[in-house]
N, C-alpha and C positions, 0 to 999 in steps of 0.2 A: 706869849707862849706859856701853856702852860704846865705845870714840873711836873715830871716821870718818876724817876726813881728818886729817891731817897740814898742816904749817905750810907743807911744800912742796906736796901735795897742794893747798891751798887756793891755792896761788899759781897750783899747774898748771890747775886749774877755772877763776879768774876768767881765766888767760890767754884761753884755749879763747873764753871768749864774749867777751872783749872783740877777740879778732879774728875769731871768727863775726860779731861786731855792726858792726867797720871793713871788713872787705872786703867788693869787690862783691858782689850772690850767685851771678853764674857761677862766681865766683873759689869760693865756697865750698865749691859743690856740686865733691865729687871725682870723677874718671875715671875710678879704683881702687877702685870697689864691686864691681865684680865679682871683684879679683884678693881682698877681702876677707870673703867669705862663708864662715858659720861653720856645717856642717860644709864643710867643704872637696870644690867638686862635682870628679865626674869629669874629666870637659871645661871649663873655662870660658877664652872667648877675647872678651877687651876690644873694644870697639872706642867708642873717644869720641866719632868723628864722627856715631854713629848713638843718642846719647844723645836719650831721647821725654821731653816735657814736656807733665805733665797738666795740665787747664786745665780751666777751667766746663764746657767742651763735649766734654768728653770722656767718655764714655759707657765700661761693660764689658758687651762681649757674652761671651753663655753659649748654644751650644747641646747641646739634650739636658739629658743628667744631669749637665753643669756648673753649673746652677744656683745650687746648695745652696752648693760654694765659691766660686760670685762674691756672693751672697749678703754671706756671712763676708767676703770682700774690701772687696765697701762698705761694710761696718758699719765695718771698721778704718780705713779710707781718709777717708771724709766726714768725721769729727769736726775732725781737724789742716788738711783743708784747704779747707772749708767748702763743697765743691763738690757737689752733687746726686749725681752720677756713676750715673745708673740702670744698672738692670740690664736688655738687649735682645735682641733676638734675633738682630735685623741692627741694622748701623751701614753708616751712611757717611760719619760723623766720623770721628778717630783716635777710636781704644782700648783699651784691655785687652780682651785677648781670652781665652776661655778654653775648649778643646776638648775633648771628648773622646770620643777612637777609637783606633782603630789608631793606635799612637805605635812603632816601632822602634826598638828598642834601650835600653829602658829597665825592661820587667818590671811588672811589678805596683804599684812604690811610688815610680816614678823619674817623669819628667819631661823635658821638651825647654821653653827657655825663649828666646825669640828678644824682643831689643828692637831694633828701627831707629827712625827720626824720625819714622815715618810710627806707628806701634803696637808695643804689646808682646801677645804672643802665649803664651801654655802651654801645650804641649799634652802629656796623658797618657791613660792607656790604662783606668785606672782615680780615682776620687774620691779617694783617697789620694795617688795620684800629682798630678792640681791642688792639692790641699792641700799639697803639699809643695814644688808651686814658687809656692804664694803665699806661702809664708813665705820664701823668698830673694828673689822679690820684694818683700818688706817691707827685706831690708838692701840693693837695689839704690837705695833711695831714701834723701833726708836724715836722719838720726836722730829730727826733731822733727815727722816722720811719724808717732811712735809717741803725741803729745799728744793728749788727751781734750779739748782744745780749740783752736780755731781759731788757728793760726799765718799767717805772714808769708809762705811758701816761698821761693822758687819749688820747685817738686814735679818735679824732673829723674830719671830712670830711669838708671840708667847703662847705656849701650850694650853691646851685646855678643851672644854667644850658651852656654848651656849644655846640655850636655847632664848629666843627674845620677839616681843610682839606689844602692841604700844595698850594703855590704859583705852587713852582715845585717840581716835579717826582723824581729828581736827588737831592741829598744833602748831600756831602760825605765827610769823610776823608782821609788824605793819611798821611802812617808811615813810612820812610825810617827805614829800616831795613839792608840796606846797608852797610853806611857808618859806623856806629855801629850797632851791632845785638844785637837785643831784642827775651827775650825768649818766650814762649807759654804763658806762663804764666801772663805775663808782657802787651803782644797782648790783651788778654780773658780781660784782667783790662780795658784796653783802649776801647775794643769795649762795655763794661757793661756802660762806661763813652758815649759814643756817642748815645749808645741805648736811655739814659735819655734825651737826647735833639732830638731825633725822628733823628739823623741823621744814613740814612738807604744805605748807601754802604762802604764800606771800602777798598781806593785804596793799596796794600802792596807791594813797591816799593824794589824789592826783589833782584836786582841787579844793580854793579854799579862799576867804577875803583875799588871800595876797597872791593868788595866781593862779592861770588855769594850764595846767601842765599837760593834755593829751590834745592834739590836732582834732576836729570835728569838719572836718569838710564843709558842710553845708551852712557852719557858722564859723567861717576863718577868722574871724577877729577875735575870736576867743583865746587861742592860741598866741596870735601874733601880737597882741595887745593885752589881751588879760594876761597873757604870761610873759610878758616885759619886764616883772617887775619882780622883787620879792622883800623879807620883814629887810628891813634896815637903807632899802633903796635899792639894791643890788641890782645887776640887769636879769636876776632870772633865765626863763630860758621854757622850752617846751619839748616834749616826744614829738618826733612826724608819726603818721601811723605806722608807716614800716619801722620806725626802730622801737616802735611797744613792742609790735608783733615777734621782732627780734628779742625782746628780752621775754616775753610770752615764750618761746623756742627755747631758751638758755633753759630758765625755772627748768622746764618740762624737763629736759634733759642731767636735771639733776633732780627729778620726780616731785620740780616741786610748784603749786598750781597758784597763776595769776589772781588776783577776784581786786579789781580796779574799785575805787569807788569816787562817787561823785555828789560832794554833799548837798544838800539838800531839805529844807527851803530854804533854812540860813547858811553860813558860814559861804554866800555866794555875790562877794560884793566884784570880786573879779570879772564875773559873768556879766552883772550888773553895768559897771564899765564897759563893758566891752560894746553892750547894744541897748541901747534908749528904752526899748521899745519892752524890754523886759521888766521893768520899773513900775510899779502903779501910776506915777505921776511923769511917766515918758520921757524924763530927764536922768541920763547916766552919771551918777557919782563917779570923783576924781577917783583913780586907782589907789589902794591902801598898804601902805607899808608899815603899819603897827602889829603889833598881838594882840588888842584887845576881843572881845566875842562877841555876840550874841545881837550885833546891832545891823544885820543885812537880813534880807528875805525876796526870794521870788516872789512875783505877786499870784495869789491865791487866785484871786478871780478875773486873772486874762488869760482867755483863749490861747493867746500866743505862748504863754509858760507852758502850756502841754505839748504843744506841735514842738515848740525849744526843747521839751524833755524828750522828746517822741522819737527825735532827730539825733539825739546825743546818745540817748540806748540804745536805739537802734544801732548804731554806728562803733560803737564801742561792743556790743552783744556780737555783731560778726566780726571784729578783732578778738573775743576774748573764748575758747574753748571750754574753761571751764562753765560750773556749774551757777555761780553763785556773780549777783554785781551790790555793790556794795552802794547804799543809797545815802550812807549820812542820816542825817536826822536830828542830829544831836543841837543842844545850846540855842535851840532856836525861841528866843527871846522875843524877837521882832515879829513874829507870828504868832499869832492870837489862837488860844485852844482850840476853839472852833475851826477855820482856819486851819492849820494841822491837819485835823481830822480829817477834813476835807481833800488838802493836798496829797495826804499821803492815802485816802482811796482812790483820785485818780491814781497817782504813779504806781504802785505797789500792780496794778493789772498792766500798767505799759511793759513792765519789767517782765511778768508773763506769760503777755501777746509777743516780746521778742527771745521768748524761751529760755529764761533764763528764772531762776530761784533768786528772791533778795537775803541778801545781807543790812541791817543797819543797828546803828547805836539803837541801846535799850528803851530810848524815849518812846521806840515805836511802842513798844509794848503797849500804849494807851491807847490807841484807836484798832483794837483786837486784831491784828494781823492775820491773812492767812497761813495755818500750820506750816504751811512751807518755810516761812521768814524766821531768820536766826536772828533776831537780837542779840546784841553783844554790848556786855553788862562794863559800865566803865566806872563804876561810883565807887564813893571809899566806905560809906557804914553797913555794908553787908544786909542792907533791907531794899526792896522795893515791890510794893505792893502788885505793883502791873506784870513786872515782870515772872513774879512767881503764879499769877496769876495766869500768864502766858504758857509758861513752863505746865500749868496743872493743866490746863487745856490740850496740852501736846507739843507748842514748840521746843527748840531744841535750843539750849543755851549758849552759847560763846561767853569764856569768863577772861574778863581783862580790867580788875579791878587796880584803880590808875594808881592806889598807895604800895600795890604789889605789884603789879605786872609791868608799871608805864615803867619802858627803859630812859626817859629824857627826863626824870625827877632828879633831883640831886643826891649823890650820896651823903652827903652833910654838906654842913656850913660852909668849908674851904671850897666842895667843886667847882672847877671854874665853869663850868658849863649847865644847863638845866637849868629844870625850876623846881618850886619846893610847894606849892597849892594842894599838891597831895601828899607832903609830908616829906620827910628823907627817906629815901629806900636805901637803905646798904644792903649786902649780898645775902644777908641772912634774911633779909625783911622780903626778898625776889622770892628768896626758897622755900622758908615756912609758911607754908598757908596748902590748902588742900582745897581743890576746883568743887570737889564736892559739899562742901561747908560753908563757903566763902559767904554766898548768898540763901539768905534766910528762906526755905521752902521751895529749894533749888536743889534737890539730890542728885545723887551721881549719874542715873537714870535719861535727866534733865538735862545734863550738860553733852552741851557739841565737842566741846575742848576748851582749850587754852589760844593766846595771842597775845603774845607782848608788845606793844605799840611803842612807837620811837618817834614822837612827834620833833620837830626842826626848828620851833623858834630859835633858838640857842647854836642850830647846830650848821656848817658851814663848810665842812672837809669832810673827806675821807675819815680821817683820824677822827675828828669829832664824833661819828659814826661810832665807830668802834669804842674809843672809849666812853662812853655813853651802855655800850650792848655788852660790851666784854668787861667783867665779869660775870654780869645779873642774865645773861638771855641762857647759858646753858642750863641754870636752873629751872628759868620756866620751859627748857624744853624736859626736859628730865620729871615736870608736874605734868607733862602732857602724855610721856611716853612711858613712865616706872609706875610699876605698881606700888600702892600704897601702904605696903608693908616695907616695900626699900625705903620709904622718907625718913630719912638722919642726919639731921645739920651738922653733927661731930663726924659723922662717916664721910659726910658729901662736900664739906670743905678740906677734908685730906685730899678727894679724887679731884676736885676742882685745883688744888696746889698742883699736882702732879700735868693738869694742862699748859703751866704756863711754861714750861719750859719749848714745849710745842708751838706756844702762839709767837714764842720771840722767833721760833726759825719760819713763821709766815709773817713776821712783820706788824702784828698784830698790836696796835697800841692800846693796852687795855690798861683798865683802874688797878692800882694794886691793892686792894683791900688790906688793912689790918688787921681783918676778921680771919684773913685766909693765911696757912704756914707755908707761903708759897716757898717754891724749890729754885 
């Protein structure tokens, strides 16, 4: 087991609720929720005298196609504060209100969020955009807002107005489910966690040497055997296609989009195992329960690896709605440059012909991809000739450089979990860096977004999960979505302190950094 709090830590926790539980609860409830939201919006301007207090009779109106997220609002809302809060058409009580139309000046994914005494209002242009100002409306309110059961309140909104709309488009994370598998369940937790920081895609890295985690019909043994296993022995485990498609529906439903990937030519010794025939030499390797990299590969020059890929995209491309399937590509040692080349101009058109845009590691970069393909930049010395070279052509970057972005590196020396090949990342090392600069001849222009990846060797639980993401993922959602004039490590670890008293009433087992004056 490994240790949580600290001796001070624990003093600093009972303090917290033992003056949560003596002060009045005006006194409680702070007037600095809005200077404290975490990504940091565009505009936001306080105003305490116009702080709204929800009550039994306060009702949320939805019209139109607001529904769906007022919906989602009172399912979060009713449990902590035991209040009905229907959803209407019209009101003439206060409300939450939630519109949408022509909103100005916010685009696609942004939002306008007005609270006075009288109601609080959101209005956006699109369901993305209310979705996105119901989740800073969740930190304009008390922490113990976030309880699955009936609390005390009072339920005070902190006053204000914002206006808020992201850097960029792309802002994702990625789950190796690979190397250890994680259940549905486990998944649905992580993305309700990424929903809160507006990060809106979800890469699920679903195969790998140690197991092949998504059902393929037409090659069952992939499944049932390649994903028998995982790093350490474990028994592993696999998605059927109905419960992808299930967690495909959840994401959606909190606006946030699937892009599955399937590595490729290396990191596939699970596949490998699974069927002979995939092998250049028609004999299937024992299944692999190690971390090492770079020593599998489909074979380049049989027929059969394309009908194998042809059957897997296919098959995964009508489970997956989005736009984008993620190919891998990366660490492929055991494939000879040539080769490469090779494999990834067949795949790159299979991916295509089943209507789908690729996603892969930056390796692609070398055999000139079609504009369409995002490369996603994973290296630590901020150079790679291909890839800017991709970028000056036209692709569109993904930045997830592994000394800043990877959440499964170790915070230092003591963490019990992670690894350290890309350095220690503590919480300051997540946050300072800018997507635009990162990568040498890579400008702002260039880039798709951000993506924090969470690779598994290390990781095992739930909790493992979380503490691994929490603290360092809200900062790189906050690089995804604040403008560049909000980046302030002094300002951004005060609003980061003011979350964790939130994450204890979701259960959240996060790192406590020492870097941060947590509350």
């Amino acid at each position: 087991m490994r240790p949580r709090l600290s001796l001070a830590g624990l003093l600093g926790a009972a303090l917290l609720a033992l003056t949560t539980a003596t002060l009045p609860a005006d006194a409680v409830q702070t007037t600095s929720r809005v200077a404290e939201v975490i990504p940091a919006p565009v505009e936001a301007r306080a105003d305490p005298a116009a702080d709204f207090r929800i009550t039994a009779a306060t009702v949320i109106r939805a019209d139109g196609g607001a529904r769906e997220v007022a919906e989602y609002l009172a399912g979060l809302l009713r449990p902590s504060t035991g209040y009905p809060l229907p959803v209407v058409t019209q009101a003439k009580t206060p409300a939450i209100s939630l519109s949408l139309g022509p909103t100005e000046g916010v685009g696609d994914q942004g939002y306008r969020l007005d609270v006075t005494r009288s109601g609080t209002t959101i209005r956006a242009n699109t369901g993305d955009g209310l979705f996105a100002g119901a989740q800073t409306l969740r930190q304009l309110l008390p922490p113990t807002i976030e309880a699955k059961e009936h609390q005390t309140g009072p339920w005070v909104v902190s006053g204000g107005h914002i206006v808020d709309y992201p850097r960029f488009s792309y802002r994702g994370a990625m789950l190796d489910v690979a190397r250890h598998f994680f259940t549905v369940d486990q998944v649905k937790r992580y993305i309700d966690q990424l929903a809160q920081y507006k990060i809106n895609r979800l890469h699920l890295h679903l195969t790998d040497d140690q197991g092949w985690r998504i059902e393929i019909r037409k090659w069952p043994r992939l499944a049932t055997y390649g994903g028998s296993t995982e790093v350490g022995g474990g028994r592993g485990g696999y998605y059927t296609q109905e419960q992808y498609k299930d967690l495909v529906r959840y994401a959606a439903s909190r606006h946030i989009t699937v892009i599955p990937e399937i590595d490729m030519p290396g990191h596939t010794n699970a596949a490998l195992a699974s069927y002979a025939e995939l092998n250049c030499d028609g004999v299937a390797p024992p299944l692999y329960t190690g971390t090492e990299v770079g020593f599998s590969s489909l074979c380049v020059s049989k027929d059969v690896t394309y009908r194998f890929l042809d059957d897997v995209i296919g098959e995964l491309a009508a489970l997956t709605p989005g736009r984008y399937l993620h190919i891998g590509g990366d660490e492929a040692q055991a494939t000879q440059p040539a080769d490469y080349e090779k494999f990834m101009h067949e795949v790159l058109p299979l991916v295509a012909r089943h209507g789908k845009d690729a996603q892969a590691w930056h390796e692609v970069a070398k055999v000139n991809p079609p504009l369409s393909t995002v490369p996603q930049f994973w290296d630590t010395d901020g150079q790679d000739a291909a890839t800017a070279a991709a970028a000056a052509a036209g692709n569109r970057i993904l930045m997830s450089p592994a000394n800043k972005a990877y959440l499964d590196m170790q915070y230092n020396p003591d963490t019990p979990l992670g690894q350290n090949w890309a350095g220690y990342v503590e919480v300051a090392d997540a946050y300072d860096w800018d997507p635009a600069t990162v990568l040498q001849g890579v400008g702002e222009e260039s880039v798709a977004g951000v993506e924090a990846p969470l690779w598994s060797e290390t990781l095992r639980t739930g909790d493992d999960i979380e503490f691994m993401a929490f603290p360092r993922l809200p900062g790189v959602a906050e690089l995804g979505w604040s403008p560049r004039a909000t980046h302030n490590w002094t300002a951004y670890r005060q609003r980061l302190a003011a979350q964790a008293p939130r994450w204890n009433v979701e259960g959240v087992d996060f790192y406590r950094s020492p870097q941060v004056p947590w509350r």
